[in-house]
Structures are given as C-alpha cells and as structure tokens.
N, C-alpha and C positions, 0 to 999 in steps of 0.2 A: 582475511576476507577474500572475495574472488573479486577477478578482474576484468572489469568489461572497461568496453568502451562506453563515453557518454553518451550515443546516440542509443545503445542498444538499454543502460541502466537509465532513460529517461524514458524508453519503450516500455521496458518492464514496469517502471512506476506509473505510467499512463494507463497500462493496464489494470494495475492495481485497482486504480483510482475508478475504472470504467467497468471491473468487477463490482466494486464497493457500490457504486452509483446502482447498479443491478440489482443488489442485492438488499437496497435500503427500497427500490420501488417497488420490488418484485414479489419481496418475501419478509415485509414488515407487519403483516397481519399475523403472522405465527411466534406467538410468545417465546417457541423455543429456540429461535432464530436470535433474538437478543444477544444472548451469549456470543454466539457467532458474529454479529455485529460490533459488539465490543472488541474483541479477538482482530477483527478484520482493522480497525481503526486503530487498535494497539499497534500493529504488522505494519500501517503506513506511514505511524508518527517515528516507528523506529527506523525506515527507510528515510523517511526524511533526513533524520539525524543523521544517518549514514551519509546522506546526499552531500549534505553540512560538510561532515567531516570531512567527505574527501574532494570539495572545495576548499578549506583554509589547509588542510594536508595532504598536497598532488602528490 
C-alpha cells in the first residue's frame, strides 16, 4: 500500500467524503449517475477498511 501520513490520509478521505456529498446533491437527478454513486461509496467503504486496517496494524 502507499504511505502517508495520517493527517494527509484523513485529508484525502475528507475529501472523498466532500466529493461524495457533491455528487449525491448535485448530480442525483441523472439516472446514469447511479452507477457512479455506487462506485463512489464502494471507494469509501474500502478506505475505510484501510483506515481500519492501518490502526490495529501500525
């Protein structure tokens, strides 16, 4: 995996998050947008898990 610091891998996932939020307001009237909402929410559950991971394994 790559190596950041936590202040910069809690930035990236802020962002994520502040993408996601964008994109659930902004662009939920377009059917084909779905897709990409799902995609985007898969991308953050799996950061998550990362986040997880590399608190119980420093």
């Amino acid at each position: 995996m790559f190596k950041t610091t936590d202040a910069s891998f809690s930035g990236l996932h802020a962002g994520l998050i502040g993408l996601s939020c964008r994109l659930i307001t902004g662009l939920l009237w377009y059917p084909e947008f779905q897709d990409t909402m799902q995609n985007m929410e898969n991308f953050i559950r799996q950061v998550e898990e990362m986040e997880e991971e590399r608190g119980t394994n420093p």
